[in-house]
C-alpha positions as CSV (number, residue, x, y, z in Angstrom):
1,X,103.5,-6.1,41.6
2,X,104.1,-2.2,42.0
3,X,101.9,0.7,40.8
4,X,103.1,4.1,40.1
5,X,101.4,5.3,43.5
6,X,104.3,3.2,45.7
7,X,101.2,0.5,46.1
8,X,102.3,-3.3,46.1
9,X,100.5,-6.6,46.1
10,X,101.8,-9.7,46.8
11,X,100.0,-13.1,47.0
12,X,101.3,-16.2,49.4
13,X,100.1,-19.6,49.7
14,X,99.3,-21.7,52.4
15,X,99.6,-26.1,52.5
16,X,96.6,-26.1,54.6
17,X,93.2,-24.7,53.7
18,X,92.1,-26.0,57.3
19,X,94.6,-24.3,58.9
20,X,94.6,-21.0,57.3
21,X,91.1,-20.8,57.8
22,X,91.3,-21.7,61.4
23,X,94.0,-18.8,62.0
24,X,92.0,-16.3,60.2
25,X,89.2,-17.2,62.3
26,X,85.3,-17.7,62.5
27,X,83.9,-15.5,59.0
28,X,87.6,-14.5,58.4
29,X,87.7,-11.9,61.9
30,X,91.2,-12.0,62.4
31,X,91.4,-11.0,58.8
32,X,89.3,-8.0,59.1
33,X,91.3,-7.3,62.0
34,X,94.7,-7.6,60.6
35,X,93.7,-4.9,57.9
36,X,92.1,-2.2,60.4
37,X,95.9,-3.1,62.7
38,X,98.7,-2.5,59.2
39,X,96.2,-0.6,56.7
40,X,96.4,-3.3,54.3
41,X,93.8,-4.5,52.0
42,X,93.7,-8.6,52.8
43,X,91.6,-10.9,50.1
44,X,90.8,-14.8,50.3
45,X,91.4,-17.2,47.4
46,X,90.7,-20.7,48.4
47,X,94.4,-21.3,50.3
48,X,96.0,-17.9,48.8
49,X,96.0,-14.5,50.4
50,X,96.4,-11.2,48.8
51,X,97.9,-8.4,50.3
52,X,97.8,-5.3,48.8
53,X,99.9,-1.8,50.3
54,X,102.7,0.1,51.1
55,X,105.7,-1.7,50.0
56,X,107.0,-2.7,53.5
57,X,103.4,-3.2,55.0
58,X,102.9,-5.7,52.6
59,X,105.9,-7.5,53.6
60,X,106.1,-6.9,57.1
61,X,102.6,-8.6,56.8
62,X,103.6,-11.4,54.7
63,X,106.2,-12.2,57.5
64,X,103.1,-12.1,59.6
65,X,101.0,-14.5,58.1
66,X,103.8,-16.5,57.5
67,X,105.0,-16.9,61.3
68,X,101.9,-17.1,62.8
69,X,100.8,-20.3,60.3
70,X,104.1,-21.5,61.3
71,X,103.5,-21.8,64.7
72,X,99.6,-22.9,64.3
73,X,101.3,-25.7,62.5
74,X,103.4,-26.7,64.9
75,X,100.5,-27.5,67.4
76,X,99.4,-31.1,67.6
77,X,95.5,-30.2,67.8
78,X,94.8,-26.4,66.4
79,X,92.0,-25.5,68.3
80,X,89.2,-23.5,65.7
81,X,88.9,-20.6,68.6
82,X,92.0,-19.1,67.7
83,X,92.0,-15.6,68.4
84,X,93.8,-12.1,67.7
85,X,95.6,-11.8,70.6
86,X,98.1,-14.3,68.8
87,X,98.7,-12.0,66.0
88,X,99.5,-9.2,68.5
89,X,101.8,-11.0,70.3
90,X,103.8,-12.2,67.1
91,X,103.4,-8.3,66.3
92,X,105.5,-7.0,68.8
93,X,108.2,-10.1,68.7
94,X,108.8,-8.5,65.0
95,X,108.8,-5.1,66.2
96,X,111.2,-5.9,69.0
97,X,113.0,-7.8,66.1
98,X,113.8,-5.2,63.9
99,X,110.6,-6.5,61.7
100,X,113.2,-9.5,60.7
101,X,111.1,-12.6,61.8
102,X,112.3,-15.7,63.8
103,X,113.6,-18.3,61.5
104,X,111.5,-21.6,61.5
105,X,114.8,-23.7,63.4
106,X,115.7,-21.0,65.5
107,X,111.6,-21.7,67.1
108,X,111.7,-23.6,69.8
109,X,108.7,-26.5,69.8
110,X,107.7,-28.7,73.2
111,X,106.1,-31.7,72.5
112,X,103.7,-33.5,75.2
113,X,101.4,-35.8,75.3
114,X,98.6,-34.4,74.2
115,X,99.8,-31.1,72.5
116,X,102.8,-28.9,71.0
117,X,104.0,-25.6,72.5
118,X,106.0,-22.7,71.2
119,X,107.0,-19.7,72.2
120,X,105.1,-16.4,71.8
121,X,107.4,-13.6,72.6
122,X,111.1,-13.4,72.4
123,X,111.4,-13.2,76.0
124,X,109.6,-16.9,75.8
125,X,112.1,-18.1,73.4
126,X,115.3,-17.1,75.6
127,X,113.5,-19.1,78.3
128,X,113.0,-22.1,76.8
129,X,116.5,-22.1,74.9
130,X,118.1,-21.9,78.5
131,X,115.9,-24.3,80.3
132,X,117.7,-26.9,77.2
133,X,121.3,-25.3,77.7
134,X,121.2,-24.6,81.5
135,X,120.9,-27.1,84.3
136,X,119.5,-24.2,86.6
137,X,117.4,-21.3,85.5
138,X,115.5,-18.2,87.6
139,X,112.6,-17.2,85.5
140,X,111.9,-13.6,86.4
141,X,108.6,-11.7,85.3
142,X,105.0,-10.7,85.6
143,X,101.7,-12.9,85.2
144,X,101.1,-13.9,82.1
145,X,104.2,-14.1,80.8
146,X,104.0,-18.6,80.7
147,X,106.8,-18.9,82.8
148,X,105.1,-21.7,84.9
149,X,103.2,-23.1,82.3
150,X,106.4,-23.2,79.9
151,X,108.6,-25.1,82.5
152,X,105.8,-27.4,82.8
153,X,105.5,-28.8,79.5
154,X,109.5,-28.8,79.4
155,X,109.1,-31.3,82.3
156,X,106.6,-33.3,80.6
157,X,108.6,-33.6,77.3
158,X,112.1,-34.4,79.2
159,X,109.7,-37.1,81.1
160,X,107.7,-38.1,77.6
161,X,111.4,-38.8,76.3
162,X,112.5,-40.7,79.3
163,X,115.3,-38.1,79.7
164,X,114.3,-37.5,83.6
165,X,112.9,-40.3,85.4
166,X,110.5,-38.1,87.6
167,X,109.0,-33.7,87.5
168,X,108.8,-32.0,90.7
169,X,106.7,-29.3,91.2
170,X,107.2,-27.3,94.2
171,X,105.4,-24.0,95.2
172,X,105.9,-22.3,98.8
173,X,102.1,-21.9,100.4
174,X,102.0,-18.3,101.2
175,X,99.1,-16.6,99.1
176,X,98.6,-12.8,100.1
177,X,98.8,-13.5,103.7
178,X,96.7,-16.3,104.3
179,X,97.7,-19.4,106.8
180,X,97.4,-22.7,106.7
181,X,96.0,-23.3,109.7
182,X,92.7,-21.2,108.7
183,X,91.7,-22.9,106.3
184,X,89.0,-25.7,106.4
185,X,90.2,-29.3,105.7
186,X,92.8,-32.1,106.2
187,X,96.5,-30.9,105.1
188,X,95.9,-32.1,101.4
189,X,92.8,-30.3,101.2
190,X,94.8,-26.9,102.9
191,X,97.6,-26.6,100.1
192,X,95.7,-28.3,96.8
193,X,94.7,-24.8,96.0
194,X,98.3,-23.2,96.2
195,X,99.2,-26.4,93.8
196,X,96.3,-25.9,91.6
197,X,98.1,-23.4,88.7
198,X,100.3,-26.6,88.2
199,X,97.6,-29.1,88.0
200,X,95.8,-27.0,85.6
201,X,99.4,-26.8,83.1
202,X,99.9,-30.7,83.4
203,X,96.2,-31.6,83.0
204,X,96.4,-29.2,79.3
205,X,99.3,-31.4,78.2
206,X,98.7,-34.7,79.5
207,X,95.1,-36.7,79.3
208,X,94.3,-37.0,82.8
209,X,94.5,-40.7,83.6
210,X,98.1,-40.4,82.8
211,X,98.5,-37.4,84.8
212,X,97.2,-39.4,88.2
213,X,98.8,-42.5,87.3
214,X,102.4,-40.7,87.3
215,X,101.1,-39.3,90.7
216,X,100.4,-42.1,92.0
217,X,103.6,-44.2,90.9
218,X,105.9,-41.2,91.5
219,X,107.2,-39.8,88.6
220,X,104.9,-36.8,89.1
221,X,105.4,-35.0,92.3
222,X,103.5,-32.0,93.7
223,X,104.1,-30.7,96.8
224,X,104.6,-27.8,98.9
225,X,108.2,-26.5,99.9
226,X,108.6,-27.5,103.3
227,X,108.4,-31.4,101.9
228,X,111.7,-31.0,99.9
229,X,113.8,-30.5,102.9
230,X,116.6,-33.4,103.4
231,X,116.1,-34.7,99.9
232,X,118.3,-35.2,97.3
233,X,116.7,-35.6,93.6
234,X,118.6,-37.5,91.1
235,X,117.4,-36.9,87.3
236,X,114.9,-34.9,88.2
237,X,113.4,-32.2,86.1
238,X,112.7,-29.6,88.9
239,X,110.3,-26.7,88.9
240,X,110.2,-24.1,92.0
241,X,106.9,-21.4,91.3
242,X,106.2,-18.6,93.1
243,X,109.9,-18.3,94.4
244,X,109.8,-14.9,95.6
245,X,107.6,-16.1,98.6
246,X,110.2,-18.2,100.1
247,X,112.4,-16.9,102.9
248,X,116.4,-17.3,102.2
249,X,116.9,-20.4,104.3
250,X,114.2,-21.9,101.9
251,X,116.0,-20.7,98.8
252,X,118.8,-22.2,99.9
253,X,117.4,-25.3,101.2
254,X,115.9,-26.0,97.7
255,X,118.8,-24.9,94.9
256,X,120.9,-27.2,96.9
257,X,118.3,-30.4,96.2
258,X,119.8,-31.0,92.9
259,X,121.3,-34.5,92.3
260,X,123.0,-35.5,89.3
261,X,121.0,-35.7,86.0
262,X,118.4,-33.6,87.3
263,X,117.6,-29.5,86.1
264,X,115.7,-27.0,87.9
265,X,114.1,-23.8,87.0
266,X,113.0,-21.5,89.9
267,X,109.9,-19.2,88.9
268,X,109.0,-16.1,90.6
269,X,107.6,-12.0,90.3
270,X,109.7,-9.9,92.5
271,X,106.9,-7.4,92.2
272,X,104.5,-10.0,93.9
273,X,106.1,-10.9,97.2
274,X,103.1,-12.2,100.0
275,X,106.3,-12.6,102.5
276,X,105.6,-11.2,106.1
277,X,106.7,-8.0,106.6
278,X,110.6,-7.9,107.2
279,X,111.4,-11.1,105.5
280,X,113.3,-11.0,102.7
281,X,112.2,-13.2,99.7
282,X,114.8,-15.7,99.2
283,X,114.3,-15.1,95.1
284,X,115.8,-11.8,95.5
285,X,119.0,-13.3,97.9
286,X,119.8,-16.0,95.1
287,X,119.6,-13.1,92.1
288,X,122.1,-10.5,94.1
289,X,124.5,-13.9,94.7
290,X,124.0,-15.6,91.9
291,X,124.1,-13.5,89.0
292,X,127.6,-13.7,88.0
293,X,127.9,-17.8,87.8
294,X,128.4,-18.7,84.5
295,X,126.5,-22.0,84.5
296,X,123.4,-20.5,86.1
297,X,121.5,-18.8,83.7
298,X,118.8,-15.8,84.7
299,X,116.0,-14.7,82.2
300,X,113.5,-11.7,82.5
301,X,110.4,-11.6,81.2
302,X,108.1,-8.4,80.8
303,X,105.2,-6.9,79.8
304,X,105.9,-7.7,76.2
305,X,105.8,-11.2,77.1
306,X,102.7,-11.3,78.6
307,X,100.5,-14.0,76.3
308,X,97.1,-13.5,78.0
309,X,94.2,-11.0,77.3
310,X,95.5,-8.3,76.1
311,X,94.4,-6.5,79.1
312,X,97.0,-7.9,81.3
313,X,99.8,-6.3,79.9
314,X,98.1,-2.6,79.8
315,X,97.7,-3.4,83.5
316,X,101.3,-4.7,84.3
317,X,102.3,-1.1,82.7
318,X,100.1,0.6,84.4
319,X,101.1,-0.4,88.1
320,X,104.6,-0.1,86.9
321,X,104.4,3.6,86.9
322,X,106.1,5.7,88.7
């Protein structure tokens, strides 16, 4: 409906009362948000929302609404904390987008064990369409932007399906110039904490018995670089993180592990390199020589992909200045 001052409401309604009211959030905040962020007047009837604006507000809203239910949807347990930052993010994929919004097949959704995942950023959805179409991919970009965290629940899906037979998760121990050697503890008890991002990721999508019975019999593997040497791994879903701390022998050591039926992707922030001085970070080697094969496929994440507090992304840009 149009007034004669260029106004327009619109009303859409939702299948889930539970779910819209968990996406709007505790007494309706994202909802109060969402009005202050497109200067649109938002109203509540049972499982129908009114918007009421400028003409392409209101729709640019309704695509809004309608993406982010989508996607809340598509989670196996919506959590009732859900907050703004998810709005934001689905924001800027429209704005990137033209304001056209991704079509519901065009989504990608992971399935684990214990929960769905989707993408939240365009930049996410590239990734996760070539980790399915490529048997190697380099996933370049700041923190923040799920690189590690998407690869992960790929793994666990490919495993869930029976599609691998094992996930290897592989991370070089070099942390901001720390050694080994100083640290207190037996060897386990030295790297576990260069692992522990990648315990965290499997222990969200898998209940944790699980998690330490595939340990234990195998089909989970997590270990530091320097154990992959000499090995051959035959369809195995293969994740490399931090990448740009490994030296080019490494790099090359560890793209040339793969066996038949088995995928890699190789995770790493150019702009984060913990290398020595004078080392070059094998990450970097394999992008200059790599780039052009058509079978590898390279995606780059940014700031606009960054899916933690909003804060994270103001302080990727920041540093980035000149």
């Amino acid at each position: 409906m149009k007034n004669n001052k260029g106004l327009t409401e619109n009303f859409i309604e939702f299948e889930s009362n539970n779910i819209l009211n968990i996406m709007l959030g505790e007494q309706s905040i994202n909802l109060i948000k969402l009005q202050d962020t497109l200067n649109v007047r938002l109203d509540m009837f049972g499982n129908r929302v009114r918007i009421f604006g400028n003409q392409n507000i209101v729709k640019q809203t309704e695509n809004l609404l309608n993406n982010v239910y989508r996607k809340l949807k598509n989670e196996t347990n919506p959590t009732s904390k859900f907050d703004f930052s998810t709005f934001e993010t689905e924001l800027r994929i429209m704005g990137e987008n033209n304001n056209i919004p991704v079509k519901k097949d065009e989504i990608t959704v992971i399935k684990t064990w214990k929960k769905s995942v989707v993408s939240k950023s365009l930049g996410q959805e590239k990734y996760l369409k070539a980790l399915d179409n490529f048997d190697l991919v380099f996933g370049l970009g700041p923190a923040g932007t799920g690189k590690s965290y998407l690869a992960v629940a790929k793994g666990i899906e490919l495993l869930k399906n029976e599609i691998v037979d094992k996930i290897i998760l592989s991370r070089p121990a070099v942390e901001a110039g720390e050694k080994l050697g100083f640290l207190p503890g037996d060897f386990r008890e030295k790297v576990d904490p260069y692992l522990r991002p990648i315990y965290d990721a499997l222990y969200q999508m898998m209940p944790f018995d699980r998690v330490e019975k595939k340990i234990l019999s195998g089909q989970i593997e997590i270990a530091p670089l320097a154990y992959m040497r000499g090995r051959t791994f035959d369809n195995a879903f293969i994740i490399i993180d931090e990448a740009q701390n490994t030296t080019e022998i490494q790099m090359k050591m560890i793209l040339t592990r793969i066996g038949n039926g088995s995928r890699m992707v190789v995770n790493g922030d150019l702009s984060q390199i913990d290398l020595p001085k004078g080392i070059s970070s094998g990450l970097s080697i394999a992008i200059q020589k790599l780039n052009k094969v058509e079978k590898i496929k390279i995606v780059e994440l940014s700031q606009k992909d960054v899916v933690r507090h909003p804060l994270v992304s103001e302080i990727i840009k920041a540093y980035d200045r000149k």
